[in-house]
C-alpha positions in Angstrom: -2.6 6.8 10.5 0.6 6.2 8.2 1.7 9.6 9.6 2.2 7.9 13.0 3.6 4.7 11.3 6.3 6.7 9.5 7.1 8.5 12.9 6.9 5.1 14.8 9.2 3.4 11.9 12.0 6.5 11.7 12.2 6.2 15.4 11.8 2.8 15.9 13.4 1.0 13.3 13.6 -2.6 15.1 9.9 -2.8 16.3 11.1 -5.0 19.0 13.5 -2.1 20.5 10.8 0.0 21.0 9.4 0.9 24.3 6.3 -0.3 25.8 2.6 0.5 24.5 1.9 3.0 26.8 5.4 4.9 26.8 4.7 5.0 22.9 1.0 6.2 23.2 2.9 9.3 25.1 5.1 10.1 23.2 2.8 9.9 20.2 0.6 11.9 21.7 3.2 14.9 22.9 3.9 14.7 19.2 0.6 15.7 18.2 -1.4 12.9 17.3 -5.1 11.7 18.5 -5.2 9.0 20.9 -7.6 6.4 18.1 -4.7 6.8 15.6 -2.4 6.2 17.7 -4.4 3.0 18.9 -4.9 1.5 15.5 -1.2 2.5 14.7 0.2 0.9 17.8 -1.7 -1.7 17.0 -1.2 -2.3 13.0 2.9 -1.5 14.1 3.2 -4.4 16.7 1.7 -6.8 14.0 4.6 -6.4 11.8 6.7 -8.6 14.2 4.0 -11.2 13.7 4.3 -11.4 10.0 6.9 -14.6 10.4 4.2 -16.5 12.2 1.4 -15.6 9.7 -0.5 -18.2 8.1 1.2 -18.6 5.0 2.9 -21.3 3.5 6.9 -21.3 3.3 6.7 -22.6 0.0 5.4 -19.2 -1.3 9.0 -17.9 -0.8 9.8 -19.5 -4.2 6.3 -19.6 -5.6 6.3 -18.4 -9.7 2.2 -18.3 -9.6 0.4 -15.7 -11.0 -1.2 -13.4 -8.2 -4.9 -12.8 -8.6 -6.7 -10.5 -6.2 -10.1 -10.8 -4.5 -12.7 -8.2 -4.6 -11.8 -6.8 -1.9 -8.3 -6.4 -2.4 -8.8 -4.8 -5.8 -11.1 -2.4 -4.0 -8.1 -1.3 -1.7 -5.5 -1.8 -4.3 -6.2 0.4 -7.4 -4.4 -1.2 -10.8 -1.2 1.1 -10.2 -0.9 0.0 -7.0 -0.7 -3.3 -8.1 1.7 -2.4 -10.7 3.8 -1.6 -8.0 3.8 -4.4 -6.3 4.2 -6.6 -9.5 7.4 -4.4 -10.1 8.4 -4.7 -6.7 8.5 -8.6 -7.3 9.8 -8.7 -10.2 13.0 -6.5 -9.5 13.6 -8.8 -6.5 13.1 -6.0 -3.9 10.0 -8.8 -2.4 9.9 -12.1 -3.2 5.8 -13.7 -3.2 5.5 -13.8 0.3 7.0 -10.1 1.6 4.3 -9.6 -1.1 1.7 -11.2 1.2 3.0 -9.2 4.2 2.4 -5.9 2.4 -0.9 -6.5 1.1 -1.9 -7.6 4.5 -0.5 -4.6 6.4 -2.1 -2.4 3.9 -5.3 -4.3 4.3 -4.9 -3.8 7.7 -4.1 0.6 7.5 -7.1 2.5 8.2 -7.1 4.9 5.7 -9.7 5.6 2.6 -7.1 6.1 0.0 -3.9 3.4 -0.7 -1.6 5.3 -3.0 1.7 3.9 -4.2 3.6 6.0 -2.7 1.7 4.9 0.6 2.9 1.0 -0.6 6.6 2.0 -0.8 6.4 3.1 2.6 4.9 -0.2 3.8 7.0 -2.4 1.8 10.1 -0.4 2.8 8.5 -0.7 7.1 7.7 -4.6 6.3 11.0 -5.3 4.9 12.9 -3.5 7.5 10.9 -5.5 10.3 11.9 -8.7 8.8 15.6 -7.7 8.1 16.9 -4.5 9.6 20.2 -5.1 8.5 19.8 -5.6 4.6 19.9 -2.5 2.3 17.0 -1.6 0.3 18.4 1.3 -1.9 16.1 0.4 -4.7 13.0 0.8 -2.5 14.4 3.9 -0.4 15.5 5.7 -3.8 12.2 5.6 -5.1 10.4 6.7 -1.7 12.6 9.8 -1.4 14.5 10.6 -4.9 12.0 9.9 -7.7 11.7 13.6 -9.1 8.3 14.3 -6.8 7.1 15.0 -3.5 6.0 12.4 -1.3 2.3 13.0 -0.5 1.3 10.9 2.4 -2.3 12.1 2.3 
């Protein structure tokens, strides 16, 4: 499913540009993909726009509170992928509550596996849906020019 996410997000950087559901679901699937992906991805890919109305607190903007995750983050979120996101907060690149947004977008992917390279992708698509217009060289540099080979899968 991130497959179609990254193609959605290169595409469509400004979720609220894009073309209706159904004109996407074509286009995804002349592209290749199978039509429950692209469901679940149309789906998970209109709910970034809803991230400002989520039910969190504005006050976790500024919070300096130790995050603790439940069960069943931890058993999405191995310990390096919570290292990134610690490291992601603590350079500044998310502040505690784009932290919120990514865990619950990657709560919200359908795949087995959450690698870290998987969470720079959705930090980098969360961020951009909340500010297309800031620059997030920090993030983008270690997506696509940190000595490897980005492995999706």
């Amino acid at each position: 499913m991130l497959e179609i996410l990254i193609y959605l997000f290169e595409n469509y950087p400004h979720v609220e540009l894009a073309p209706d559901r159904d004109a996407l679901a074509l286009k995804l699937t002349a592209a290749g993909f199978n039509g429950d992906e692209i469901d679940h991805a149309l789906d998970w890919f209109s709910d970034l726009s809803t991230l400002n109305s989520a039910e969190y607190p504005a006050s976790l903007v500024h919070s300096q509170a130790t995050r603790f995750y439940a069960e069943l983050e931890q058993d999405r979120l191995d310990t390096e992928s919570q290292g990134l996101l610690i490291f992601l907060e603590q350079a500044g690149i998310l502040n505690p509550l784009q932290r919120e947004w990514v865990i619950d977008r990657v709560l919200a992917l359908d795949e087995d596996e959450i690698t870290p390279d998987k969470i720079k992708w959705i930090a980098l698509m969360v961020l951009w849906s909340q500010n297309p217009n800031q620059d997030y060289l920090l993030l983008e540099d270690m997506l696509f020019n940190d000595g490897h080979n980005l492995s999706i899968h």
